[in-house]
C-alpha positions, 0 to 999 in steps of 0.5 A: 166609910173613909175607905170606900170613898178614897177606893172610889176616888182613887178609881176615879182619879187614876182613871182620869190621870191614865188618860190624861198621861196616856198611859194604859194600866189594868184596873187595880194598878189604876186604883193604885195610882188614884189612891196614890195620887189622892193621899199625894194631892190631899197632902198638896192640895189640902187648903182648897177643901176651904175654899173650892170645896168638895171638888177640889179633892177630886182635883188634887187626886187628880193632880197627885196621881199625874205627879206620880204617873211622871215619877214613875215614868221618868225615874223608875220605868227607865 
């Protein structure tokens, strides 16, 4: 079940997180830098599951998944 969840969060999150750096990509690569960005913010952003919940997850995947949408653009798309 822990898969399924971090598939639809890592959708979700590298939906949001394309959008945001206005960058196009095809589904799975989105999926890829959602699932990314998720594992990078859950990393970051653990300790506010405690304090804001299950939301914040969401928001750290969101969070993670721009971090590395900017290092992908500024050090390997060059």
């Amino acid at each position: 079940m822990g898969v399924i969840y971090l598939i639809i969060i890592g959708a979700a999150a590298g939906f949001l997180a394309t959008r945001l750096m206005k960058l196009e990509t095809d589904i799975i690569t989105t999926i890829v830098i959602g699932m990314a960005g998720a594992v990078i913010g859950g990393l970051v952003l653990r300790f506010l599951l405690n304090v804001m919940g299950m939301a914040s997850g969401l928001v750290g995947a969101v969070l993670g998944a721009m971090a590395l949408i900017w290092l992908w653009q500024t050090y390997i798309r060059k």
